[in-house]
N, C-alpha and C positions, 0 to 999 in steps of 0.2 A: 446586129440583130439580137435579139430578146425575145424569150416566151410568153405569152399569153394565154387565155382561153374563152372559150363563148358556152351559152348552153341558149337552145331555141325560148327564147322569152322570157328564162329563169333567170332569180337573182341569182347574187355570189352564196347567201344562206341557203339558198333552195336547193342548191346544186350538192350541197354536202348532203342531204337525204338519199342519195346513191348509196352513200357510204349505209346508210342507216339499213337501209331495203338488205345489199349484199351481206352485211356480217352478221345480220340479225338470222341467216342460215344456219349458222356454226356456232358451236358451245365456245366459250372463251377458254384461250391453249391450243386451236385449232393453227397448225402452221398451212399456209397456203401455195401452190406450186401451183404458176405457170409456165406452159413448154411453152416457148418463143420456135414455133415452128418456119416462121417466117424471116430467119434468121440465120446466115452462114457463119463458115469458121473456115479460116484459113492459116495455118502453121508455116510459121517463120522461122529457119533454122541458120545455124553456122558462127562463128568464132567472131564474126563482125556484124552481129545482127544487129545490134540497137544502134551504131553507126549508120548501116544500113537506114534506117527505121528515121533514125534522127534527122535524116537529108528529106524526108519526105512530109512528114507531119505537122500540122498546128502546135502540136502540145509540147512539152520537155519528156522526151523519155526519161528523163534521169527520176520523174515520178515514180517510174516500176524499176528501175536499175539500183536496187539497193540488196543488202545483204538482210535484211529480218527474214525471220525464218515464218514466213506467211504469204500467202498470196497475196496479189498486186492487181488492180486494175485503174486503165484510167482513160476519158470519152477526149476522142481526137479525130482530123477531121484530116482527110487527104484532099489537094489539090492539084486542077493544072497549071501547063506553066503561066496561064494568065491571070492566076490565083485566086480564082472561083472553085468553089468548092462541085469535087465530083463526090466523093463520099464519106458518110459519118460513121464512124466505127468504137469499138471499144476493143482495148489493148490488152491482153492479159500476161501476166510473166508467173508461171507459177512457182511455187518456192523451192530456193535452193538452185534455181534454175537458169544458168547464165550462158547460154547459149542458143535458147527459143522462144521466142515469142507467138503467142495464139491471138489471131486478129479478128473481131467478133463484127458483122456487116450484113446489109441486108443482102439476104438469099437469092435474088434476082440479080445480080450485079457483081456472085462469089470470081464468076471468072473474069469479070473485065478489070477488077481487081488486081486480080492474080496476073495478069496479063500489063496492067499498069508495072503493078511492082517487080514482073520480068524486065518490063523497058530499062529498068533505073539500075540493074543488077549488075550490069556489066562485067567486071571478070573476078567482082568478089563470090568469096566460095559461102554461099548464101543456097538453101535449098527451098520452095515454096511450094506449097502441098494445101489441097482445099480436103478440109476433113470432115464435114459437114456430114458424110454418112456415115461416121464413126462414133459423135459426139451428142450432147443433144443440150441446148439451155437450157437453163429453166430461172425462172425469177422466184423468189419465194418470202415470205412473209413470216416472221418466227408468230406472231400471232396477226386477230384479225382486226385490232387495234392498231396497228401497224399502220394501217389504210390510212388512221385520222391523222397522222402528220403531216405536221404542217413547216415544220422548218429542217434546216441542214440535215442531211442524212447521217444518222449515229447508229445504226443498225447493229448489234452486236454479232459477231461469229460463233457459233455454237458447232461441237460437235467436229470441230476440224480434223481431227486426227483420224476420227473416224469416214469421214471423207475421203482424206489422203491414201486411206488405205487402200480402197475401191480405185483408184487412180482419179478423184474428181478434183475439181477446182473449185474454192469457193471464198469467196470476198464481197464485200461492199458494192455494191451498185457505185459507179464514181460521180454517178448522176445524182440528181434530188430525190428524196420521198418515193424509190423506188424497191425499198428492200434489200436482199440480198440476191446475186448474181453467183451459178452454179453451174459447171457445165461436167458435166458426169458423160460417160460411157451408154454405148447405148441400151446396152442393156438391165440398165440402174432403171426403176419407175417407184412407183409408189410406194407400192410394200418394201422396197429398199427402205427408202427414207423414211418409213414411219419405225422398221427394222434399226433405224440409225438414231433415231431421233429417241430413244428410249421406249416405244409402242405411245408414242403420243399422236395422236391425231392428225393424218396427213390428207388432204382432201389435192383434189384436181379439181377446179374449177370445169364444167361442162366443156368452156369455150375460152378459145386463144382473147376472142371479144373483150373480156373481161376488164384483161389487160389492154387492153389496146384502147379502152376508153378512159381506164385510170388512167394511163399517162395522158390523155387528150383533158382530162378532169385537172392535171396538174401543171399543163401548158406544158408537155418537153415533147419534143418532137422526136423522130424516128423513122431512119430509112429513106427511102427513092424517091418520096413521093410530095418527104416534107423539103425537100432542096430541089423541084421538080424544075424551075427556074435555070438550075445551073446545069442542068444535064441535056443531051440532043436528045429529041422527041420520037428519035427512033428505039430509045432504050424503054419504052412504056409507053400504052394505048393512053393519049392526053386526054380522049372525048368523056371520059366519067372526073376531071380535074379540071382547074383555071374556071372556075365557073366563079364570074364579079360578084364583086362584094358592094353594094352601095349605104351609100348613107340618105338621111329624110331630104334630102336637097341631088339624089338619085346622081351622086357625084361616085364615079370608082375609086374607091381607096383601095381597093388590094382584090385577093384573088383565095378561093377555098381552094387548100390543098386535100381534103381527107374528110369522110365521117363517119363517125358510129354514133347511131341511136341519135342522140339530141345535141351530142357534143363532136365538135370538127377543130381541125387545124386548116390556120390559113397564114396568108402574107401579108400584113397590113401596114397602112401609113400610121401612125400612135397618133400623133397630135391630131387630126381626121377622126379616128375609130373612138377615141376616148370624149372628147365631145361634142360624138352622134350619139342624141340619145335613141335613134331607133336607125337599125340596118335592115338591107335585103337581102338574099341571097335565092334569086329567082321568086318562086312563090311562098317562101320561109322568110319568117321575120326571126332577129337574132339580136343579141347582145355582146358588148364587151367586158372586161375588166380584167383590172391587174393581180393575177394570182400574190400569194402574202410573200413568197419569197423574192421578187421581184423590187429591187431599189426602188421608193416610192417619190422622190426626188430629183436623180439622175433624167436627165434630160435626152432621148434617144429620136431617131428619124422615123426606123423602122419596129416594127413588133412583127414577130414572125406567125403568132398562131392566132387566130380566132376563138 
């Protein structure tokens, strides 16, 4: 699978005028924070945790198992034993810190989680703790330039120590074109970080939305709803999802997982969706294409977003 994106009718140029509308709010230097309210944390502790951790995951932990004196993050995907994916996560190991790992997952699903990774525990001295009302994300932007990127994520970290002090965590997003990834105390907000930031400019976007349609604007999916497929239908109301996707010859090629505003994620066939030049989705006409960070050659079955 592989990301994609759609917007109702817009080109791939058109679509970057989102960017233009949003940062044309803010003076340039403006850092931008989104709180990922929609977002759990779950605390993984004990003498054999990345052991632990390593029997259950897609990814190599040995990504965050290193000794730099910085924090660590990296996006990995838990499975059952018939190796379909139950859930998508990010891993955090904070610095200096060889004994616990903080597991970052969508908030609907902290305890079955928690309850997966009881199963697998057996009589290692492993402790698992959902901290979600302790902690809080946030995504954030060192400026509002930041948005126009378009390749690898190279985000720099600013400000760290100052961070560490407060007890927060803060790294790279391990994903694309997403900023920096922060998870502070809950009683860190704003005037924290503009307090941290030198009294620079620290804005909250009105709405969680914000974000939730950048990353739909840069094809990465996120959470229950984008792997809606591999989950049983009792963990989520399906009837606002799965709604076909057709192409001008009214053939299903895939399925809408998700929308904000004019941009949605879905499941699609690639060779089908890439050339239709016109889709439906119920009474919505829509579009495909290949976001730029997306191998332009590599030959795939499926595309995962609309």
């Amino acid at each position: 699978m592989i990301s994609s994106y759609w917007n109702k009718g817009f080109s791939l140029q058109k679509s970057t005028r989102y960017f233009t509308i949003f940062s044309a709010k803010y003076s340039s230097g403006t850092k931008l924070f989104f709180e990922n309210i929609h977002r759990g944390l779950i605390r993984v502790s004990g003498d054999e945790v990345h052991e632990f951790l390593q029997g259950l995951i897609t990814n190599d932990i040995s990504h965050i198992n290193n000794t730099s004196n910085r924090d660590n993050a990296m996006f990995t995907m838990f499975l059952n034993k018939q190796g379909r994916v139950l859930y998508d996560t990010i891993i955090y190991r904070q610095r200096n810190e060889k004994t616990s790992c903080i597991i970052e997952c969508d908030r609907t699903i902290e305890e079955q989680l928690k309850q997966h990774l009881l199963h697998f525990r057996f009589r290692k001295n492993i402790n698992i703790d959902i901290i979600t009302q302790e902690m809080n994300i946030w995504a954030c932007f060192q400026d509002f330039h930041d948005l126009h990127r378009n390749t690898k994520n190279n985000f720099q970290v600013t400000h760290q120590h100052e961070y560490w002090k407060l007890g927060a965590i803060i790294c790279s997003d391990p994903r694309l074109q997403l900023g920096l990834r922060i998870i502070t105390p809950k009683y860190l907000q704003i005037p924290d970080f503009q307090h941290i930031n030198d009294d620079r400019k620290c804005v909250l976007p009105n709405t969680s939305y914000n974000y939730k349609k950048l990353r739909y604007i840069h094809g990465i999916s996120e959470g229950i709803v984008a792997y809606l497929d591999n989950l049983t239908s009792q963990m989520l109301d399906c009837s606002n999802y799965d709604e076909p996707i057709l192409n001008e010859k009214d053939q299903i090629i895939g399925k809408l997982k998700g929308i904000q505003d004019e941009f949605g994620i879905g499941l699609l066939k690639i060779d089908l969706a890439l050339s239709s030049k016109h889709l439906k989705i119920g009474s919505l006409n829509a579009s495909t294409y290949r976001p730029t960070w997306w191998p332009q050659k590599k030959k795939l079955k499926y595309v995962l977003l609309l």
